[in-house]
ZAMI-206471 format. One line per 4 residues: for each residue x, y, z of N, C-alpha, C, O. Coordinates in Angstrom, 1 decimal, m for minus. Example, Ala and Ser with C-alpha at 12.3 -4.5 7.8 and 13.67 -1.06 7.14 Angstrom:
2
13.2/m5.7/7.8/12.3/m4.5/7.8/13.2/m3.3/7.8/14.2/m3.3/8.5  12.8/m2.2/7.1/13.7/m1.1/7.1/12.9/0.0/7.9/13.4/1.1/8.0;
% end
This chain:
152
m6.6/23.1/m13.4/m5.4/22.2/m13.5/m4.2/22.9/m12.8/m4.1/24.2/m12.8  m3.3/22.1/m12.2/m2.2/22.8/m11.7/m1.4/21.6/m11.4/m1.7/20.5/m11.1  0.2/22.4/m11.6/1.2/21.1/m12.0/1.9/21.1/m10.2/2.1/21.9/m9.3  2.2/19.5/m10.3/2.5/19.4/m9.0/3.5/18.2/m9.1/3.3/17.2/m9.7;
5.1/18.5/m8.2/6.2/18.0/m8.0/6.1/16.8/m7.1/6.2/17.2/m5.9  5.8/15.4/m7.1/5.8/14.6/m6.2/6.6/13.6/m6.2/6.8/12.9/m7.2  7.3/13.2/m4.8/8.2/12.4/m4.9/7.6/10.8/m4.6/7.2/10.5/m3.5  7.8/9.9/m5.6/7.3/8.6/m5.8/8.0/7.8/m6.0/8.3/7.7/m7.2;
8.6/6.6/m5.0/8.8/5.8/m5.3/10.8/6.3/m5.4/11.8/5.7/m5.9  10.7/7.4/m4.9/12.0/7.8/m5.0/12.7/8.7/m6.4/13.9/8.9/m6.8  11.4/9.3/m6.7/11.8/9.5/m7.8/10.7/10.9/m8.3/9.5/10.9/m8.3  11.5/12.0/m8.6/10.5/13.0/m8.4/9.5/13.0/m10.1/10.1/13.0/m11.1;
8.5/13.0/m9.9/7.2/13.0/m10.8/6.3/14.8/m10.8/5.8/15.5/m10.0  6.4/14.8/m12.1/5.5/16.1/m12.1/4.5/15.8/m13.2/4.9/15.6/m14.4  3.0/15.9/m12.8/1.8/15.9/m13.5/1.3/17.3/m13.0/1.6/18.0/m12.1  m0.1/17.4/m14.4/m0.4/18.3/m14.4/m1.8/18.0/m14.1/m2.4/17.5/m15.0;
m2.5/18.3/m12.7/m4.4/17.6/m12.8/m4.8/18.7/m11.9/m4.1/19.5/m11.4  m6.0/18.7/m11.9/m6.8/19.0/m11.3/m6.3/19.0/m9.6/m5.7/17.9/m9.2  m6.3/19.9/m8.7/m5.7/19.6/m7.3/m6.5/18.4/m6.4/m6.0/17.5/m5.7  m7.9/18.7/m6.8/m8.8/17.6/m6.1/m8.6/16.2/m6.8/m9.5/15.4/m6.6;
m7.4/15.8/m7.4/m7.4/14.4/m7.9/m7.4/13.6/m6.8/m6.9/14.2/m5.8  m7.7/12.2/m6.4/m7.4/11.6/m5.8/m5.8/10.9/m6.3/m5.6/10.5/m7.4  m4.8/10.8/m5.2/m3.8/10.6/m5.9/m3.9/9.3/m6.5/m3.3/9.2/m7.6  m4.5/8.3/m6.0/m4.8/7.0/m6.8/m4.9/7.1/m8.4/m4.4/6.3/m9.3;
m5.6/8.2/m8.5/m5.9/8.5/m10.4/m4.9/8.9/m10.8/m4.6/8.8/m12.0  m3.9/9.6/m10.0/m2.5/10.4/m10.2/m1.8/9.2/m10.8/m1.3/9.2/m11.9  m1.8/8.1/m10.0/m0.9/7.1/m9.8/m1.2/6.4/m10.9/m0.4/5.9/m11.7  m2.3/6.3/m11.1/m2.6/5.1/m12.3/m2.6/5.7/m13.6/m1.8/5.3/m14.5;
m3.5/6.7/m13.9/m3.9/7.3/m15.1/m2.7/8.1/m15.6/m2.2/8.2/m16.8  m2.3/8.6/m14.2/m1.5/9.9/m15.1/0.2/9.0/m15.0/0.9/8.6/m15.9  0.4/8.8/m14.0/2.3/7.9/m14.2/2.0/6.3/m14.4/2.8/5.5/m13.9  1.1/6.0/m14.9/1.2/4.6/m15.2/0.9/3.6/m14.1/0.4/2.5/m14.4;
1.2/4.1/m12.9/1.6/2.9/m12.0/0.1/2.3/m11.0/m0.4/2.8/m10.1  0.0/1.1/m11.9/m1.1/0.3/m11.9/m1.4/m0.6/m10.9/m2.5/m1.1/m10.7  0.1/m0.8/m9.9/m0.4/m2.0/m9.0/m1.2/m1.1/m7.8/m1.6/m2.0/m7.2  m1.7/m0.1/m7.2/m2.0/0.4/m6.4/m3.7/0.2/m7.1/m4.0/0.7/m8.2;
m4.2/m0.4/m6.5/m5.8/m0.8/m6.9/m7.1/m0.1/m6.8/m7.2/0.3/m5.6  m8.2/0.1/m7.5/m9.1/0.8/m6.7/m10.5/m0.2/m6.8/m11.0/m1.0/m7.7  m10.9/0.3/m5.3/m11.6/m1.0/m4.7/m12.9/m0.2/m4.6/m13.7/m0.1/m5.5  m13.0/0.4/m3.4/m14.5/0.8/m3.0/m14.5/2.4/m3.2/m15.5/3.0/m3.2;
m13.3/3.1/m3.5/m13.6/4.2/m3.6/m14.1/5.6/m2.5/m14.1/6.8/m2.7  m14.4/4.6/m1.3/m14.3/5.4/0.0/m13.4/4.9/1.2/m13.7/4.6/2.3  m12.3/4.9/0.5/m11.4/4.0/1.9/m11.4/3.3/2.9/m10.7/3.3/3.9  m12.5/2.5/2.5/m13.0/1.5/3.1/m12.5/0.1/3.0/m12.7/m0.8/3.8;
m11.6/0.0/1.6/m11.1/m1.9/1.6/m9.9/m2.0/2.1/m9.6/m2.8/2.9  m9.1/m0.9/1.2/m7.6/m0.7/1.6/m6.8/m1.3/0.2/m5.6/m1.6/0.2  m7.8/m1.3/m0.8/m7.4/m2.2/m1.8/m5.9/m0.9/m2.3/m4.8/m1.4/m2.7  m6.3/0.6/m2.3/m5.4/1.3/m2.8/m4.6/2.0/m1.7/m4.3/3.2/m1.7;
m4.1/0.9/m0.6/m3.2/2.0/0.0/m1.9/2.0/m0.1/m1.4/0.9/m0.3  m1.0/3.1/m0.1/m0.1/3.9/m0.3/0.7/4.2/0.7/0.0/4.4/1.7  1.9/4.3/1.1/2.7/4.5/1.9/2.7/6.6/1.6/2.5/7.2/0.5  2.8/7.1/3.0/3.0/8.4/3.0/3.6/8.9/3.7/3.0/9.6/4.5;
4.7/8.8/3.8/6.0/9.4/4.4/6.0/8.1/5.5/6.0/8.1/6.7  6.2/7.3/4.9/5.9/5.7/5.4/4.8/5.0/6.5/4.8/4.0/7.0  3.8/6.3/6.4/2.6/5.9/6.8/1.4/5.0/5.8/1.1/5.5/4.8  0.6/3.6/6.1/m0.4/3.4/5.6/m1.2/4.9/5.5/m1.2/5.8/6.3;
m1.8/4.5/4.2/m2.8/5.6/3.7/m4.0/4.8/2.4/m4.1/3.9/1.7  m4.5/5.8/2.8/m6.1/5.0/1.5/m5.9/6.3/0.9/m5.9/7.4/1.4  m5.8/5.8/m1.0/m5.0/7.0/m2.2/m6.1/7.4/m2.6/m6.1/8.4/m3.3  m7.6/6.6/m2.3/m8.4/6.8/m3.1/m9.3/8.3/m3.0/m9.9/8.9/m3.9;
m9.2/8.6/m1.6/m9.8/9.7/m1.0/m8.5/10.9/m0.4/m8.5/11.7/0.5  m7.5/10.5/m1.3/m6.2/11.5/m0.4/m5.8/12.1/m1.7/m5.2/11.7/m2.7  m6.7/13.9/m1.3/m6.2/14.7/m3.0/m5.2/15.1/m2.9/m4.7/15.6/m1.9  m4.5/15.0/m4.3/m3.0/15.3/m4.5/m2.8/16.8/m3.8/m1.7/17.1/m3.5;
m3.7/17.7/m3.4/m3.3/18.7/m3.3/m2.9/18.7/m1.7/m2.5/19.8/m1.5  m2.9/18.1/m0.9/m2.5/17.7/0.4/m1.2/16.9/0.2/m0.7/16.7/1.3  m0.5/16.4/m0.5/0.8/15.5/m0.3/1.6/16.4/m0.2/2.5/16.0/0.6  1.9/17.5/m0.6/2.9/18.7/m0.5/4.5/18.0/m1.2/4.5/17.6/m2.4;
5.8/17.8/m0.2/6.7/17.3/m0.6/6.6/16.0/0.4/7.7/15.5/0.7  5.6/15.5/0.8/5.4/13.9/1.3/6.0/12.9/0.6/6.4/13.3/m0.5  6.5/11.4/0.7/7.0/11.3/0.2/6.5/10.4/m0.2/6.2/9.8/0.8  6.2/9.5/m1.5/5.1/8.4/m1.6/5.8/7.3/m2.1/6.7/7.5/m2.8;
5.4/5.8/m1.6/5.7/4.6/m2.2/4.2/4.0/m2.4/3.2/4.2/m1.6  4.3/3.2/m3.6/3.5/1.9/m4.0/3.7/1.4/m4.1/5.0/1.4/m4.2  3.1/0.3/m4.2/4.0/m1.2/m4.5/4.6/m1.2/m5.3/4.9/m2.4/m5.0  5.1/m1.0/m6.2/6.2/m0.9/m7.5/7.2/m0.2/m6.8/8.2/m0.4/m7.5;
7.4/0.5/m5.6/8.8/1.0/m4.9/8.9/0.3/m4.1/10.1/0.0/m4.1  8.3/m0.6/m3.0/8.2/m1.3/m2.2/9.5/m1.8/m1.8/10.1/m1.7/m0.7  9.8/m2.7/m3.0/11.6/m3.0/m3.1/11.8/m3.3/m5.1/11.0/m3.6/m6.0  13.3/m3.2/m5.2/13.3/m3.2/m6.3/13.1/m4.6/m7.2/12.7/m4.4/m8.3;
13.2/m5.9/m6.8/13.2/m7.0/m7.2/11.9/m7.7/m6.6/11.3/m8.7/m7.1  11.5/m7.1/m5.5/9.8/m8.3/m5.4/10.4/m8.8/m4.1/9.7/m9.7/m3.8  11.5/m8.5/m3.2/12.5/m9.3/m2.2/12.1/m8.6/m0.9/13.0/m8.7/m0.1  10.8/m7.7/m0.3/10.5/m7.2/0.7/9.9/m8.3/1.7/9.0/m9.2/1.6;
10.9/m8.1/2.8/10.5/m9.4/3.8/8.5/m9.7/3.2/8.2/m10.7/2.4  7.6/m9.0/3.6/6.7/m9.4/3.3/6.1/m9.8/2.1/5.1/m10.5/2.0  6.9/m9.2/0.7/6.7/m10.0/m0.2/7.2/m11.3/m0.4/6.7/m12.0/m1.2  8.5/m11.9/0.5/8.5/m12.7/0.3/7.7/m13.9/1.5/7.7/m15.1/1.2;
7.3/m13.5/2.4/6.3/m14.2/3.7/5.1/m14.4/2.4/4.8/m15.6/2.2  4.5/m13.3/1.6/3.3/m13.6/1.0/3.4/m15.2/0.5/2.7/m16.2/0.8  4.7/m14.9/m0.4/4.6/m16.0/m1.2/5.0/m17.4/m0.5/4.4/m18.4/m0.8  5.8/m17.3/0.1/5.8/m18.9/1.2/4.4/m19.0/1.8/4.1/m20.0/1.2;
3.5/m18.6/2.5/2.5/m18.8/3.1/1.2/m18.6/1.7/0.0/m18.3/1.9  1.9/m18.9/0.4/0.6/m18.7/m0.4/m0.7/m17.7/m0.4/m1.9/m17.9/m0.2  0.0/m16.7/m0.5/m1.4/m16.1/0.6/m2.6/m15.3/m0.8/m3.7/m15.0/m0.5  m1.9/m15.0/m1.9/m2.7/m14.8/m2.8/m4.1/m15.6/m3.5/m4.2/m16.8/m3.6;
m4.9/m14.9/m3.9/m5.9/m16.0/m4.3/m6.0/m15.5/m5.8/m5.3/m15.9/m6.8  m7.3/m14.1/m5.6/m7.2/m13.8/m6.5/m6.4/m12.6/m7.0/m6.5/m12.1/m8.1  m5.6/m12.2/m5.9/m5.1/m11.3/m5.9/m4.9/m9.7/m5.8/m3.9/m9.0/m5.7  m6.5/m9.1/m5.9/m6.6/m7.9/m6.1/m6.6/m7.1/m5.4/m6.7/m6.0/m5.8;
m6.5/m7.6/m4.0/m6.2/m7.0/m2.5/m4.8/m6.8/m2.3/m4.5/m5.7/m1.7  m3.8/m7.7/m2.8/m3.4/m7.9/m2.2/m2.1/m6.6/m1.9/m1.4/m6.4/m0.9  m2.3/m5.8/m3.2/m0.6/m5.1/m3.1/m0.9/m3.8/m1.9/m0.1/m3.1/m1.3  m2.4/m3.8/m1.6/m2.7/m3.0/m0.4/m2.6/m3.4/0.9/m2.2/m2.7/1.9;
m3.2/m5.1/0.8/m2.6/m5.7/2.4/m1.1/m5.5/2.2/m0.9/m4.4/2.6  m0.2/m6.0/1.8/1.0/m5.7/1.4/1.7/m4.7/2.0/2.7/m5.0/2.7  1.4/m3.3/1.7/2.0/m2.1/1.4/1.2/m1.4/3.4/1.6/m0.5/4.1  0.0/m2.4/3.6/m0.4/m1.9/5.4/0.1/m3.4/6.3/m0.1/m3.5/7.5;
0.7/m4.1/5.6/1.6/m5.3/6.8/3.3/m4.7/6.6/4.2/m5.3/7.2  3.5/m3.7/5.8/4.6/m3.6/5.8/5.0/m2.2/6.3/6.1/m1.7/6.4  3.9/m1.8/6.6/4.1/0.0/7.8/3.5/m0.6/8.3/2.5/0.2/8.5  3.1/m1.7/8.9/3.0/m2.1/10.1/4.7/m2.4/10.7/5.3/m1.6/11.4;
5.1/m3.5/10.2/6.8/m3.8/10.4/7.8/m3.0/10.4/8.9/m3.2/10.9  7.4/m2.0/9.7/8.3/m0.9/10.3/8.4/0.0/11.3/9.3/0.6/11.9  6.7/m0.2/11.6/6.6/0.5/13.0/7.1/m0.3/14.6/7.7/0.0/15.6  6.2/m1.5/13.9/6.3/m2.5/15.2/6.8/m3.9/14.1/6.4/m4.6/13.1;
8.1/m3.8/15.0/8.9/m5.1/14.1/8.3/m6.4/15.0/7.7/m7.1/14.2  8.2/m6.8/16.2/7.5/m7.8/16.6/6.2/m7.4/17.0/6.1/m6.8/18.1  4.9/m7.6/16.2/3.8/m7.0/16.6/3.0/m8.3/17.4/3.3/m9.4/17.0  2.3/m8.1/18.1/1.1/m9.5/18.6/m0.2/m9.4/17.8/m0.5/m8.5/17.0;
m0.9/m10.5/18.1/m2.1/m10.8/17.2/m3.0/m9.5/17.1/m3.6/m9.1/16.1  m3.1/m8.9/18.1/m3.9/m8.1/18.4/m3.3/m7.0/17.3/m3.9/m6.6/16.3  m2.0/m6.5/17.7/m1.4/m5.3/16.7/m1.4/m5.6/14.9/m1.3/m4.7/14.1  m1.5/m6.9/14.5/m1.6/m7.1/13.3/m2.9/m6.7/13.1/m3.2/m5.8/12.3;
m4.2/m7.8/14.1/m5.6/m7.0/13.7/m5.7/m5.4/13.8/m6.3/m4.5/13.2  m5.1/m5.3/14.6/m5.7/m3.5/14.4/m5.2/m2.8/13.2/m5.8/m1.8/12.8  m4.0/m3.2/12.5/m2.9/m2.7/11.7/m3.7/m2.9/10.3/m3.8/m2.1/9.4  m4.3/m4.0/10.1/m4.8/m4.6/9.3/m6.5/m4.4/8.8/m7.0/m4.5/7.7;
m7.1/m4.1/10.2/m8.3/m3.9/10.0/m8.7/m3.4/8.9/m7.8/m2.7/8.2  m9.8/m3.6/8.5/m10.5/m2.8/6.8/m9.2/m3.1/5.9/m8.7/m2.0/5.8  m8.7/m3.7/5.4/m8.2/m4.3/4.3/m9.0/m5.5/4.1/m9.0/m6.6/4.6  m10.0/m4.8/3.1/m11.2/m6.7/3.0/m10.2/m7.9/1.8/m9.6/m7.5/0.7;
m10.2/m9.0/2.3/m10.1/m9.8/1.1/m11.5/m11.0/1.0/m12.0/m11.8/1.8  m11.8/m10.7/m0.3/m12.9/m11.4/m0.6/m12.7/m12.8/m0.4/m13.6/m13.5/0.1  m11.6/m13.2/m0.9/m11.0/m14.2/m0.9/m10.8/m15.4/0.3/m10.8/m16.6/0.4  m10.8/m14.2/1.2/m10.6/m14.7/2.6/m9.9/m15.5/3.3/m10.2/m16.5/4.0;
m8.2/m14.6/2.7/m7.2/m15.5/3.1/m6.5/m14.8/4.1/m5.3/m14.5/4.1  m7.7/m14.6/5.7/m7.1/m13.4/6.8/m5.9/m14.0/7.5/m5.0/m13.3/8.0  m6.0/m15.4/7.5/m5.3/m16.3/8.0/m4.1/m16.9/8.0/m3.6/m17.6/8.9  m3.6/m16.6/6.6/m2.7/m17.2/5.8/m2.1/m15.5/5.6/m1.0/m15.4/5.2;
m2.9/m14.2/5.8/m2.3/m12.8/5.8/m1.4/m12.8/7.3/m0.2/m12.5/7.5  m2.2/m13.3/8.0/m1.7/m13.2/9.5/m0.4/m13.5/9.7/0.6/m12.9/10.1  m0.6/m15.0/9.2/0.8/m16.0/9.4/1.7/m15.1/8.3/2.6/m14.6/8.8  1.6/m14.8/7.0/3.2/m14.4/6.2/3.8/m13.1/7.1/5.0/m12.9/7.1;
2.6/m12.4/7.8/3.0/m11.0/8.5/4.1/m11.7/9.7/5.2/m11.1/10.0  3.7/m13.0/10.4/4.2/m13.1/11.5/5.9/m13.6/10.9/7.1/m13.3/11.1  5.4/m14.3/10.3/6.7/m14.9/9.4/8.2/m13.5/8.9/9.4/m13.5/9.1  7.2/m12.5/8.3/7.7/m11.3/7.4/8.8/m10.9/8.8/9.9/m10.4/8.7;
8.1/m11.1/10.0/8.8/m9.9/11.2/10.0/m10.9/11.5/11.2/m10.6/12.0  9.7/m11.9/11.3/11.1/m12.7/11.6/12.3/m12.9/10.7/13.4/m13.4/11.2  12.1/m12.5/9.0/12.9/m12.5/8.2/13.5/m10.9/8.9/14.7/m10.9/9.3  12.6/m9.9/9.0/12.7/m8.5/9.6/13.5/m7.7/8.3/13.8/m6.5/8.4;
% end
């Protein structure tokens, strides 16, 4: 075990785990914070990604012992009220089904828009790639993204 200072969501956090934690278990188990999801377990869905120094990231395979003073958001930092252009594109274009994807599409359409504020179809698919929704609402992801860049 070994205790480690991480700044989350703006806000400095100190737990005590194992270094090889995946920070995803950091996030859930150990500070509570539950909307960051775990899906496949090899960063393969995108169900648990994480902003990292406002980079998309997959939490599930990223051990805390590499974030150093990185700086991390999840969706619970995202914005304070639920008011992030793409949370609110989600919700006009209905794009949730069952939901369990979604705060990772979310948190990789929205380091996308920071990177590339007008992206084309092509830069959303690439941005987006491997974020599975079962649900298969790629369409209705597409459009709130295109929507989200024009609230900006």
């Amino acid at each position: 075990m070994a205790i480690f200072k991480l700044n989350i969501n703006g806000k400095i956090q100190e737990v005590d785990v194992d270094p090889t934690t995946p920070i995803l278990w950091v996030l859930r188990d150990s500070l509570n914070l539950q909307g960051t999801k775990y899906g496949c377990g090899i960063a393969q869905c995108g169900a648990c990604t994480i902003h990292l120094d406002g980079a998309a990231m997959r939490s599930c395979q990223l051990p805390i012992s590499v974030i150093g003073d990185k700086k991390i958001t999840t969706i619970e930092g995202l914005s304070e009220n639920g008011n992030h252009p793409v949370q609110e594109a989600w919700i006009e274009h209905d794009v949730p089904q069952c939901g369990y994807c979604q705060a990772g599409q979310i948190m990789s359409a929205s380091a996308l828009l920071k990177d590339n504020p007008n992206p084309s179809d092509a830069d959303i698919d690439a941005a987006m790639h491997g974020n599975i929704c079962r649900c298969g609402t790629y369409t209705r992801i597409k459009s709130a993204i295109k929507s989200a860049a024009k609230i900006g």
